[in-house]
C-alpha positions in Angstrom: 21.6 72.2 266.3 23.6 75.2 267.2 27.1 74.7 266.6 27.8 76.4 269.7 26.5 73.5 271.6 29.3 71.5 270.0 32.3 73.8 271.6 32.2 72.2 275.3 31.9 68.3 274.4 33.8 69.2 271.6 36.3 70.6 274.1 36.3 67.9 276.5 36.5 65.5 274.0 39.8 67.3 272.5 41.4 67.1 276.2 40.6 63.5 276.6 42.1 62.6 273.4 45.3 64.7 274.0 45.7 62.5 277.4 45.2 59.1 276.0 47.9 60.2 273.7 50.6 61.4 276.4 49.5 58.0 277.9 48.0 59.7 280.8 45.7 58.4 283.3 42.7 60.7 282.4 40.6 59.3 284.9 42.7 59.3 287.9 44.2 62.9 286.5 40.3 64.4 286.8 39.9 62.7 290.6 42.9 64.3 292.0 42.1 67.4 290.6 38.3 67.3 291.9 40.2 66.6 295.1 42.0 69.4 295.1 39.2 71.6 294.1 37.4 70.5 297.1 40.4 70.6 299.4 40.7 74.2 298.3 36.9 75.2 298.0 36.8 74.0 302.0 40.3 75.9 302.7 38.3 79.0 301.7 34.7 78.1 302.9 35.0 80.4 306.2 36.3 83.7 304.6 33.3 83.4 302.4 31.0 83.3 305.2 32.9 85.8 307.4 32.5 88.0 304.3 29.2 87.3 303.8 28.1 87.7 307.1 30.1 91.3 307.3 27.8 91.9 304.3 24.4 91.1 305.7 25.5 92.8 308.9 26.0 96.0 306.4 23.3 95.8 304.7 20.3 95.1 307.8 22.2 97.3 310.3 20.8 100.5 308.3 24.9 101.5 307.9 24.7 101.5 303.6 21.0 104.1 304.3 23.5 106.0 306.8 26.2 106.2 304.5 23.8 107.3 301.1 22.6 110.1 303.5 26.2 111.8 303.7 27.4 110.7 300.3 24.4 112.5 298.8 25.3 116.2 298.2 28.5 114.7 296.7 27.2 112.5 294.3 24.9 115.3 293.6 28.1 117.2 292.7 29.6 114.8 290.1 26.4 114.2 288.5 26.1 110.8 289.8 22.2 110.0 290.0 20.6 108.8 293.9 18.7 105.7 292.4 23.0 104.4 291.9 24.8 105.1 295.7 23.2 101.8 296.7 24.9 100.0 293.7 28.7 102.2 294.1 28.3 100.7 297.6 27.5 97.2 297.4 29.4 96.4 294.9 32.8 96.7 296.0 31.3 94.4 298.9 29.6 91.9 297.0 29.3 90.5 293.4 25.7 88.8 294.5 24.7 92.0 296.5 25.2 94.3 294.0 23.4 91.9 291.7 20.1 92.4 293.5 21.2 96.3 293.7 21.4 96.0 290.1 18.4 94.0 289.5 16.2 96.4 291.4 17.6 99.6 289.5 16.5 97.6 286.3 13.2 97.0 287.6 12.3 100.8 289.0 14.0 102.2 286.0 14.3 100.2 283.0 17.0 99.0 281.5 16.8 101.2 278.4 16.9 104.3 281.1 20.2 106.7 281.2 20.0 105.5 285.2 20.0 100.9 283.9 22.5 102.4 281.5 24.8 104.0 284.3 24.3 100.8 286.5 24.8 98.3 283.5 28.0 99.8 283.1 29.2 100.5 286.5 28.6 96.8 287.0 30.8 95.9 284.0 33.4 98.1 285.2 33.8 97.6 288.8 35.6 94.7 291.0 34.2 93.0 294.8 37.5 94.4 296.3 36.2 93.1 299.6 35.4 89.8 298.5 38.2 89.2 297.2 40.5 90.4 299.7 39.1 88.3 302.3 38.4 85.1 300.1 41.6 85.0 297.9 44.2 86.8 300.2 42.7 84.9 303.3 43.1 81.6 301.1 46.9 81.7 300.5 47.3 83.3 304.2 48.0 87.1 303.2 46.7 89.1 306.1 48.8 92.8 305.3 46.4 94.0 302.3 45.8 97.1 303.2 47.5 99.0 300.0 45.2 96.7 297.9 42.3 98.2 299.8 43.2 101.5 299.0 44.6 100.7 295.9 40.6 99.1 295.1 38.8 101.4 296.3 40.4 104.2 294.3 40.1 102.3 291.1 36.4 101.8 292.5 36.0 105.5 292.6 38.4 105.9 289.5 35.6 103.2 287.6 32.3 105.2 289.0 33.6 108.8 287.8 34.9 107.3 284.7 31.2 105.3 283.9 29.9 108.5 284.5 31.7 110.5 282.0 31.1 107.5 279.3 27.6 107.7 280.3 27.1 111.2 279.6 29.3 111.1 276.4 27.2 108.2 274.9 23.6 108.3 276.8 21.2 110.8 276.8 21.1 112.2 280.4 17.7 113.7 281.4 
């Protein structure tokens, strides 16, 4: 057996001990927490589908194919290769979007290719700024978070230009 197997039981086994030792309710600790977990997970349940609605409404409208059309000659400036807009776009939308972006990049071009390489770290390097605007600052009731935007979406550019230079440095480009 792979001793890595051991670390979570192991783990939970090591919390449960430390409570019985503070003489703490370990049971009725792990209900009110699941409690609150729920309480919170429904607090936040309709800026996740607002946000994933805005995403699909992207996405089928045809506005990410009208927004690769004027982005192109830039990208084609920086060096940044057509087969990755779709991903620099999606992903600042949505972490399971820009999975299937992701996904499909692998698929057409391998993942050994300098383009999987370019996505694989783009991926690694870049956040869901919208996501997480709408789910976490819509959670706690924060509606002025428009300097995070900008703020995002320049480290989102700041990320893509600075994958691309790695890229280059460390992959073969063709």
């Amino acid at each position: 057996m792979n001793t890595s197997n051991l670390l979570l039981p192991s783990l939970i086994g090591l919390i449960l001990f430390y409570g019985i030792c503070k003489d703490v309710d370990v049971y009725s600790a792990f209900v009110e927490g699941a409690l609150d977990g729920a309480k919170s997970a429904l607090k936040i349940f309709p800026y996740i589908l607002a946000i994933i609605f805005a995403i699909n409404l992207f996405m089928q409208s045809g506005a990410e194919d009208f927004i690769e059309g004027i982005l192109k000659p830039v990208t084609s400036l920086i060096g940044l290769p057509a087969e990755l807009l779709s991903l620099v776009i999606v992903k600042p939308l949505s972490g399971g979007g820009s999975l299937g972006v992701f996904q499909t990049i692998l698929d057409n071009n391998g993942p050994d290719s300098y383009v999987g390489r370019c996505a694989s770290v783009i991926m690694g390097s870049s956040e869901t700024i919208f996501y997480i605007c709408a789910v976490y600052y819509g959670s706690v009731g924060i509606s002025n978070y428009r300097y995070t935007l900008k703020v995002g979406l320049l480290s989102h550019a700041a990320t893509i230009l600075a994958s691309l230079i790695i890229c280059r440095l460390f992959f073969q480009v063709p």
